[in-house]
C-alpha positions as CSV (number, residue, x, y, z in Angstrom):
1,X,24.6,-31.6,42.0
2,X,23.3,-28.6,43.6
3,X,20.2,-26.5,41.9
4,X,22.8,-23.6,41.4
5,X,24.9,-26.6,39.6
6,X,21.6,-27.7,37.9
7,X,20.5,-24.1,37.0
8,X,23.9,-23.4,35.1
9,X,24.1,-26.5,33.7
10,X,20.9,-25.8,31.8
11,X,22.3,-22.1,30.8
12,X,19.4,-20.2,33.4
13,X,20.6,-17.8,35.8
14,X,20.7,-18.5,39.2
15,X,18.0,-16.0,41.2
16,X,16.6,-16.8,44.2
17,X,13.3,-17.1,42.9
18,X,14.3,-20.1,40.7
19,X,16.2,-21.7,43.7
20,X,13.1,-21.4,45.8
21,X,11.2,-23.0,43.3
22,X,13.1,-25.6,42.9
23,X,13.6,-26.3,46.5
24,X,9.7,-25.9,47.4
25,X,9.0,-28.9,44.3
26,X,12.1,-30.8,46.3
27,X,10.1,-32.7,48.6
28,X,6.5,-32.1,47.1
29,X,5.9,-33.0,43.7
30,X,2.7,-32.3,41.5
31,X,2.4,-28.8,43.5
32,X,-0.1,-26.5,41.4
33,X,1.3,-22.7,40.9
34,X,-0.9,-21.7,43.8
35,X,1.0,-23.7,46.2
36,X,4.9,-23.3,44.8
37,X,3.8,-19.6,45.5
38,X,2.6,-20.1,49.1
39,X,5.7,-22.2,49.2
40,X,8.1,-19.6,47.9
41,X,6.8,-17.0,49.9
42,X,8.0,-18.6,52.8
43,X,11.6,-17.4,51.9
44,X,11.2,-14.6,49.5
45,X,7.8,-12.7,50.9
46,X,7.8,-10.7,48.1
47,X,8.3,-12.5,44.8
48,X,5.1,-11.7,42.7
49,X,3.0,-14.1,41.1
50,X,3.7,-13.5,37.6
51,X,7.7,-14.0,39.0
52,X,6.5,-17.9,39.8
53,X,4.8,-18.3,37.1
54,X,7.3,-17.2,35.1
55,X,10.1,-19.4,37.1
56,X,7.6,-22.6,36.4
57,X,7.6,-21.9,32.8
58,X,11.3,-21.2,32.2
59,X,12.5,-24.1,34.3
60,X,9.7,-26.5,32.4
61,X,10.9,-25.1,28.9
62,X,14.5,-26.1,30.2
63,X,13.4,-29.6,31.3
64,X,14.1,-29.0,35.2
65,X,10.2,-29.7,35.4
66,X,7.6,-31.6,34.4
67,X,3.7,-30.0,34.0
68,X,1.1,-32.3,34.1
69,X,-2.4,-31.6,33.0
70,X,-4.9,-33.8,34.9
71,X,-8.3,-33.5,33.1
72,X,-10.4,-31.0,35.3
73,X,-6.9,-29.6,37.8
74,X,-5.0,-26.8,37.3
75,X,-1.3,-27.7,36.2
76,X,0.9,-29.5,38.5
77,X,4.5,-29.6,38.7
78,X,7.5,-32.0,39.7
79,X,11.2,-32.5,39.7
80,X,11.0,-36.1,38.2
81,X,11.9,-35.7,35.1
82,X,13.3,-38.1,32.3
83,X,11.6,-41.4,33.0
84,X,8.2,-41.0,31.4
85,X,6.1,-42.3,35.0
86,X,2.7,-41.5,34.9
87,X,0.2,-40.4,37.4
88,X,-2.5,-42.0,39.3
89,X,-5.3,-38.7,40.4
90,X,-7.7,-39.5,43.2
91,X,-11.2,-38.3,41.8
92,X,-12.2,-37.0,45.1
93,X,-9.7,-35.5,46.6
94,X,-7.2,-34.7,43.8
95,X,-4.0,-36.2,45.4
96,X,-1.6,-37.1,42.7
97,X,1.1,-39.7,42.5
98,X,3.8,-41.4,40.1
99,X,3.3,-44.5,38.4
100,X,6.5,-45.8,36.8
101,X,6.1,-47.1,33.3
102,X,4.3,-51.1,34.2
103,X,6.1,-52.0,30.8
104,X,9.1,-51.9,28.6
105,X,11.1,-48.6,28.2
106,X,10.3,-44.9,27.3
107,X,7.6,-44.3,26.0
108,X,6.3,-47.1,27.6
109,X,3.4,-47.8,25.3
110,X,3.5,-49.1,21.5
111,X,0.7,-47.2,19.5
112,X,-0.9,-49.1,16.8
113,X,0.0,-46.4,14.5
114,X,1.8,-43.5,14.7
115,X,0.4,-41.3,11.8
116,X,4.4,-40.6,11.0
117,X,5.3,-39.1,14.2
118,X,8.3,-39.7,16.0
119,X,6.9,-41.3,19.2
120,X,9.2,-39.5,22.3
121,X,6.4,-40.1,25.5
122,X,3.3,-41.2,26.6
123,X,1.0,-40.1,29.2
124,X,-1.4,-42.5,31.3
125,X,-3.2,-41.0,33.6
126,X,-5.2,-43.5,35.9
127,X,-8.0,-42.2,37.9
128,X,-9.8,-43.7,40.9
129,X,-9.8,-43.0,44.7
130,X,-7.2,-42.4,47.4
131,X,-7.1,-44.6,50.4
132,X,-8.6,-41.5,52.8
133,X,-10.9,-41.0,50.2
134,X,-11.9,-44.4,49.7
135,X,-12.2,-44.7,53.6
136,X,-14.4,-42.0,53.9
137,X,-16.9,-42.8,51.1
């Protein structure tokens, strides 16, 4: 399915600064807004900040994206949505990658009480170093 497909699908216009978000989180997940904007830029010089920010909200709010929070980072954003992975964050550098779920199904984790929620995801975050970091400590 193409992100015009994907954008329709999901009722959002299609506008160029939606596709270039989109295609700049393609091939580099957890990007912070500061770098989908650099990114964007590339193709559309003159999309404004607010524009991005705006197209990372709207397409987050539609489920196209997933915002992650790592304690002490700006928000991050990816495509991979749906599968409730969590992330591993390198506490030198930053670098973030997914973990897929290490058991069972969604949410992946079994609370020992739920307070009478309805339980629809977890979030792990694991925290340690990268391999470069870790070489160079």
């Amino acid at each position: 399915m193409t992100d015009t497909d994907l954008l329709r699908r999901h009722g959002l216009r299609v506008t160029g600064p939606r596709l270039a978000v989109l295609e700049a989180l393609e091939s580099h997940a957890h990007l912070g807004a500061d770098e989908v904007l650099r990114r964007v830029r590339t193709t559309l010089p003159s999309v404004s900040v607010q524009a991005v920010y705006d197209v990372l909200h709207a397409l987050a709010d539609a489920g196209l994206l997933r915002r992650i929070e790592p304690a002490g980072h700006p928000a991050r954003y990816e495509r991979r949505t749906g599968d409730n992975h969590h992330h591993v964050v390198c506490r030198g550098c930053g670098a973030v990658d997914d973990v897929d779920c290490a058991v069972g199904h969604a949410p992946c984790l079994v609370p020992s009480s739920t307070s009478g929620f309805a339980v629809e995801a977890a979030e792990v975050t694991f925290w340690g170093l990268c391999p470069a970091c870790r070489t160079t400590a």
